[in-house]
C-alpha positions in Angstrom: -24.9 -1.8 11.5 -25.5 -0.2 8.2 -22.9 2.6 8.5 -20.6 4.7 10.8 -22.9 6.6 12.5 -25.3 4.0 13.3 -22.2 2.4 15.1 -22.1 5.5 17.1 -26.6 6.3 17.6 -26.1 9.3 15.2 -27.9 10.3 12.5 -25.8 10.3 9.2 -25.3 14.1 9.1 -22.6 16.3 8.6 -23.4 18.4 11.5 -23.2 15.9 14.4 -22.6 15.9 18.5 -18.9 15.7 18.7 -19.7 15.5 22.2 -21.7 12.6 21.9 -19.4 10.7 19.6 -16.5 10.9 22.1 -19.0 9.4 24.7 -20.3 6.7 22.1 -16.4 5.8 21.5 -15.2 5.7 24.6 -18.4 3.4 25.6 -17.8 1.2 22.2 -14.4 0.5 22.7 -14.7 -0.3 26.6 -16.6 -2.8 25.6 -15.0 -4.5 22.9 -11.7 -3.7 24.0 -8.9 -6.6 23.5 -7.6 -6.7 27.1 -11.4 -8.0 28.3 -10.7 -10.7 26.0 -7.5 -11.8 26.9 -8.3 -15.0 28.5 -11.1 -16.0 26.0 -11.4 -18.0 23.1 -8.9 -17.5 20.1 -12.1 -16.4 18.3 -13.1 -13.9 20.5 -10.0 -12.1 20.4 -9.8 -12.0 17.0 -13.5 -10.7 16.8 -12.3 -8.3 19.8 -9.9 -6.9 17.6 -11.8 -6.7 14.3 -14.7 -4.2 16.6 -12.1 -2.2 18.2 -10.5 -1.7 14.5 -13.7 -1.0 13.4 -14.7 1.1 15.9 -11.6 3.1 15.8 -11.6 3.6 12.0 -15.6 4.9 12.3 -14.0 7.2 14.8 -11.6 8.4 13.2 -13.9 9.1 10.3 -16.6 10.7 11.5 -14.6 12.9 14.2 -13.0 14.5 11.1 -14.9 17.1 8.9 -13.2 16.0 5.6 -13.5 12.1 6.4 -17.0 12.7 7.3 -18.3 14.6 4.7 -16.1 12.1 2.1 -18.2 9.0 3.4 -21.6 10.8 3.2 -21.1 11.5 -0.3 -19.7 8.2 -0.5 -22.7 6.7 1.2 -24.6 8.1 -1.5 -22.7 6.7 -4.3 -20.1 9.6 -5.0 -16.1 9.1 -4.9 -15.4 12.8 -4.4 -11.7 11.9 -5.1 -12.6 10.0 -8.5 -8.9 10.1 -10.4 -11.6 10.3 -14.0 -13.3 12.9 -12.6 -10.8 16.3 -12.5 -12.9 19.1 -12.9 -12.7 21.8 -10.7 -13.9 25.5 -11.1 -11.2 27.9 -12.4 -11.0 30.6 -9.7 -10.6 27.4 -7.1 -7.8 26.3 -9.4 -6.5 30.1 -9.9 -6.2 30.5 -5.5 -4.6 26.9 -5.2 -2.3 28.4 -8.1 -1.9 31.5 -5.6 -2.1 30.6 -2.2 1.0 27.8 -3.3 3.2 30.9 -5.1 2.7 32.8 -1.6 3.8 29.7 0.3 6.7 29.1 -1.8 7.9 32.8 -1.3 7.5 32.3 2.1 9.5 29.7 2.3 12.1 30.8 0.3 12.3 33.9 2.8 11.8 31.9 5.6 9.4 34.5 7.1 8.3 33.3 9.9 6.1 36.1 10.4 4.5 35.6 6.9 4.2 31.4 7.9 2.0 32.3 10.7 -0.2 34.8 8.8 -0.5 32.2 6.0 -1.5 29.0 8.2 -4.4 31.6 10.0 -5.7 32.6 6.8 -5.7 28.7 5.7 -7.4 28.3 9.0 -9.9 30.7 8.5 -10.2 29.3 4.5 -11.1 25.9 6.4 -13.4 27.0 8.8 -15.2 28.6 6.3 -15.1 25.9 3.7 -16.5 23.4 6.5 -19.7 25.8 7.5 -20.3 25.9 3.1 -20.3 22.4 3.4 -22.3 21.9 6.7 -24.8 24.5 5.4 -25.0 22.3 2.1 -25.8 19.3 3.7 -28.5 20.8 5.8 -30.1 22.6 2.6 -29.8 19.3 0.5 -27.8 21.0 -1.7 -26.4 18.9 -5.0 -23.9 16.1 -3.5 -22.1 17.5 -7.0 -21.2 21.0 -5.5 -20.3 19.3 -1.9 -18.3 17.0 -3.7 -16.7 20.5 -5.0 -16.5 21.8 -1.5 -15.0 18.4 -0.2 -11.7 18.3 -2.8 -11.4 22.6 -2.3 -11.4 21.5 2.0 -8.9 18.7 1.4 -6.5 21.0 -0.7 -6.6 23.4 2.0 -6.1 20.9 4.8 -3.2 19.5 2.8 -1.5 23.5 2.3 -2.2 23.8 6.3 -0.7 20.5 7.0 2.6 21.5 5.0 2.6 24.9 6.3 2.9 24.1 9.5 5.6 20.9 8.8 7.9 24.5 7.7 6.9 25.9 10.5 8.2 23.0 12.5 11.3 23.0 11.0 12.1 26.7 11.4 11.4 26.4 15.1 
């Protein structure tokens, strides 16, 4: 196996068969599952293990937009989360700026109503951040502006993620 989606008979794309991955998964880890092992050798349940852990980890990278598009670029030599590498374009800096002033007032209101218009338009930020990056891939666009696309999708995943931890809490 050379990568992820081999693992799974996909082609390394962004724009896969969710569909199809599920049924890889469930058929992968049926048959390396540790419980068919139990009564084996100490070395086949150890190997057992090591598949299912791999198996689940390629899942659980490839099932998610951000992962997946992370370990394309990264299967093409990029670290889109490089700590030396900060640059990002101004306006993206100037919303994250915004959209974190509006969620602080929010939450300093504890507007409920506002919360719930604030995760949608995240929601509709992410959806339309994963088609740029979907449509980038498929044009062979630079890796260097999907790399771009992939930090801008994980700031709005991680906004999302807190917004609806207050949201939680308020409930």
């Amino acid at each position: 196996m050379e990568n992820y989606f081999e693992l799974f008979s996909l082609v390394a794309d962004f724009d896969i068969n969710i569909t199809k991955l599920n049924t890889e998964y469930q058929q992968q880890v049926a048959k390396f599952h540790p419980d068919k092992f139990a009564s084996g050798s100490d070395k086949e349940k150890v190997l057992a293990l090591q598949n299912t852990s791999l198996i689940n980890t390629a899942f659980d990278t490839l099932k998610s937009p951000l992962n997946r598009a992370n370990y394309l670029l990264e299967l093409n030599g990029i670290n889109a989360f490089d700590e030396k590498d900060t640059t990002m374009a101004v306006d993206f800096l100037m919303s994250q700026i915004e959209l974190r002033e509006i969620l602080e007032s929010i939450q300093a209101n504890k507007d409920e109503i506002a919360l719930d218009d604030f995760i949608e338009r995240i929601d509709e930020k992410t959806k339309h951040n994963v088609d740029s990056i979907k449509a980038s891939f498929a044009n062979t666009k630079s890796l260097n502006e999907i790399k771009d696309l992939v930090r801008e999708l994980k700031f709005y995943e991680q906004l999302n993620t807190y917004a609806k931890q207050l949201m939680d809490e308020w409930l």
